[in-house]
C-alpha positions as CSV (number, residue, x, y, z in Angstrom):
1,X,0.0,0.0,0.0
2,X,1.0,3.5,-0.9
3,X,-1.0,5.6,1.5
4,X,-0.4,8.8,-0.8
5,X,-0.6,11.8,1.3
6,X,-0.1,15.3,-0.7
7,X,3.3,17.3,0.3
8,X,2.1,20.5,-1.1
9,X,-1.7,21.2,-1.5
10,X,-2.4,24.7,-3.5
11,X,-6.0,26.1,-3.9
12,X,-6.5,27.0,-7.2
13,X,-10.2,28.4,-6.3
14,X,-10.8,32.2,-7.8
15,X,-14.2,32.8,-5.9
16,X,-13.2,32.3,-2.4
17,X,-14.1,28.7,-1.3
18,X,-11.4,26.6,0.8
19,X,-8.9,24.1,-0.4
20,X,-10.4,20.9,-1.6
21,X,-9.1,18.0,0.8
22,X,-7.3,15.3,-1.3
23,X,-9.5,12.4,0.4
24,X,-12.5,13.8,-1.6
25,X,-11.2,12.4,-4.6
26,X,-9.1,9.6,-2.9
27,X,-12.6,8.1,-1.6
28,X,-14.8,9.0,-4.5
29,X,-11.5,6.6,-6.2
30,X,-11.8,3.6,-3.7
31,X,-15.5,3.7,-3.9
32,X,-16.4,4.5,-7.6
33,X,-13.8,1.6,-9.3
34,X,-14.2,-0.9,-10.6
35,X,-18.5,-0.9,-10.2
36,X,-18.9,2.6,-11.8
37,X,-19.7,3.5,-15.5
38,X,-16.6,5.8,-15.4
39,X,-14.2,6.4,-18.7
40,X,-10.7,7.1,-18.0
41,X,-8.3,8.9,-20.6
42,X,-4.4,8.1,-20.4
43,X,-2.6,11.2,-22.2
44,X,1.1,9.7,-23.0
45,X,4.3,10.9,-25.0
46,X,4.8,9.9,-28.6
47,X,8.6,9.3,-29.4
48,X,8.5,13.0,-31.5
49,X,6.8,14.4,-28.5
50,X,3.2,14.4,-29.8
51,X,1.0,13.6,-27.7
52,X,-1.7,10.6,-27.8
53,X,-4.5,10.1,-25.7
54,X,-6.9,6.4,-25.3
55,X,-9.8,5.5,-22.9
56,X,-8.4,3.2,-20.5
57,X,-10.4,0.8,-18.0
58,X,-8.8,1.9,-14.8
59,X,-9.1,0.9,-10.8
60,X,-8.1,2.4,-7.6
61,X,-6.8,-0.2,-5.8
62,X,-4.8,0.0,-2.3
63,X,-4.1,3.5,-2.9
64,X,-2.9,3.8,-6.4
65,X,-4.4,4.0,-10.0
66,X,-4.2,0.8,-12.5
67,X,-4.6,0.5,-15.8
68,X,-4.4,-2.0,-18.8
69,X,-3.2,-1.7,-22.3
70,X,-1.9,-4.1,-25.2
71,X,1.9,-4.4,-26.0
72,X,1.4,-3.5,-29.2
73,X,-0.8,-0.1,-28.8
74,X,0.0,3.5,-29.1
75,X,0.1,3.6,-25.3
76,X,2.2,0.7,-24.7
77,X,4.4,1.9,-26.7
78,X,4.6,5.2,-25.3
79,X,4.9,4.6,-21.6
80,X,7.9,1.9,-22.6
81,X,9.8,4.5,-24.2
82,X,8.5,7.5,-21.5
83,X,7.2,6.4,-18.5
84,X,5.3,10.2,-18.1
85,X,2.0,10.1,-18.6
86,X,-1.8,11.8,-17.1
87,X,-5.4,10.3,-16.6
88,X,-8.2,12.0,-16.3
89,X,-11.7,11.1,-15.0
90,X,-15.3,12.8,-14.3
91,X,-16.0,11.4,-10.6
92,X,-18.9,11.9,-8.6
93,X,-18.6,15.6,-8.0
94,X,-15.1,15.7,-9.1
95,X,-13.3,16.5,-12.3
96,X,-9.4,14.7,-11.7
97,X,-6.3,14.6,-13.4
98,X,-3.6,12.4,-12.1
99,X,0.2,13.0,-13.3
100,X,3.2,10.8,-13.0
101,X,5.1,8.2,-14.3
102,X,3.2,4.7,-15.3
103,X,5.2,1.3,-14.9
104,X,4.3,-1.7,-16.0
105,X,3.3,-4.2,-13.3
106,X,4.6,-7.8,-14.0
107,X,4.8,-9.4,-10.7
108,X,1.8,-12.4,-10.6
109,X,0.5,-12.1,-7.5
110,X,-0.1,-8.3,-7.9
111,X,-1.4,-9.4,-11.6
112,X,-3.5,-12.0,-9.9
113,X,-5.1,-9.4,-7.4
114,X,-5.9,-7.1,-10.1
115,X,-8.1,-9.6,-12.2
116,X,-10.1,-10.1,-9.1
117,X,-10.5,-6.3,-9.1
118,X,-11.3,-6.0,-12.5
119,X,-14.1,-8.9,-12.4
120,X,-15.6,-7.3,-9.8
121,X,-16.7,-4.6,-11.8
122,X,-17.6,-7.1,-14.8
123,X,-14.8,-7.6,-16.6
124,X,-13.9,-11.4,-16.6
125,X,-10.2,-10.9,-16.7
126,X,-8.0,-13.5,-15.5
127,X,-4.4,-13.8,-14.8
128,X,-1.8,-15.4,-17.1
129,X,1.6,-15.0,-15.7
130,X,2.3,-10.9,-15.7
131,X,-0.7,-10.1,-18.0
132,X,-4.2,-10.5,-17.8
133,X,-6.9,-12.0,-20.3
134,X,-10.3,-11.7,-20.8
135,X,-12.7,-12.9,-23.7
136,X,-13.1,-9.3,-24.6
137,X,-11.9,-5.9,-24.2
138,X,-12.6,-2.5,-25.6
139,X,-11.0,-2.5,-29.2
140,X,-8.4,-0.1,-28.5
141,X,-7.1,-2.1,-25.6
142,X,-5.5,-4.4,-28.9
143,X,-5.1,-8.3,-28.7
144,X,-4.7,-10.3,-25.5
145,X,-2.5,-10.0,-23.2
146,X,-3.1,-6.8,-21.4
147,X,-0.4,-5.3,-19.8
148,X,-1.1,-3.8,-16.1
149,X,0.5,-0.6,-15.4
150,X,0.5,1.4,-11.9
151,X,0.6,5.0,-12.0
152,X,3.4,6.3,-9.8
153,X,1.4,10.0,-8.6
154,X,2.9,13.1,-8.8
155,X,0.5,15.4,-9.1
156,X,-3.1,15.7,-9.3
157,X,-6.1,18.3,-10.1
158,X,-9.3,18.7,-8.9
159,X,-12.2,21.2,-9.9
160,X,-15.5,20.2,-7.9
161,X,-18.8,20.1,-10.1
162,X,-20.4,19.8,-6.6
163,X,-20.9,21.5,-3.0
164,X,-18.6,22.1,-2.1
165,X,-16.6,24.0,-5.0
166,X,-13.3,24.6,-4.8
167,X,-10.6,23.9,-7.5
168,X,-7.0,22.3,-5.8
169,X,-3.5,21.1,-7.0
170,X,-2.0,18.6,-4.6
171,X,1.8,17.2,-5.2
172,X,3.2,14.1,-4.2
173,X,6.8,12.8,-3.2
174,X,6.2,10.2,-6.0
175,X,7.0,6.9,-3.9
């Protein structure tokens, strides 16, 4: 477990209301994946610097962000050759970007875990070694095997679309 705490919180908020605490989205995470109709966009780094962007089927899971992707897509590709990368989601009340660096997760157990998460939400993924498999997955997730990859937070943004308001930057040491 990561237990992410923020090192630097800065209120973005032009009309006066407080900080947003970093638990708000935290919990909203936790609760919301994998059983919530929610879309997540990855936003990585092209080789010349372009950059690419591809809905991702994403869980919180003991503190962190997950994700899957084919070897052989865009994203893949990307994050092998530039681990930096963002995700954004619409929460409940919460608009959220998330920045860092996404790793590829091959350890089994871990990979193991993560199918139970994901078929929990519906997905029938299973584990095969250090990458999962499913009878289906969106089309631009590319042939089975999926790889699993952990975001490694640095940053993230909020802008509440719900009492209370606020808008709020909150940095992270990364571990």
């Amino acid at each position: 477990m990561t237990d992410y705490e923020p090192t630097l919180t800065r209120n973005l908020d032009r009309y006066g209301n407080a900080p947003l605490p970093w638990s708000r989205a935290r919990d909203v995470l936790a609760a919301d994946t994998p059983t919530a109709d929610l879309t997540f966009f990855v936003a990585t780094v092209r080789p010349d610097g372009r950059p690419h962007s591809a809905g991702v089927g994403a869980v919180w899971v003991d503190d962190a962000l997950y994700f899957v992707g084919g070897p052989g897509t865009r994203r893949s590709r990307n994050l092998a050759a530039n681990p930096a990368c963002s995700i954004s989601v619409r929460l409940r009340g919460l608009d959220l970007v998330l920045e860092g660096d996404a790793h590829r997760v091959t350890d089994p157990d871990t990979v193991a875990r993560l199918a139970e998460v994901y078929r929990s939400g519906g997905w029938p993924a299973t584990a095969s070694g250090d990458a999962l498999t499913a009878p289906f997955s969106a089309p631009s997730a590319g042939p089975p095997p999926w790889h699993l990859y952990r975001l490694t937070l640095r940053r993230a943004v909020g802008v509440a679309s719900a009492e209370p308001h606020g808008a709020t930057a909150w940095e992270f040491a990364g571990a």
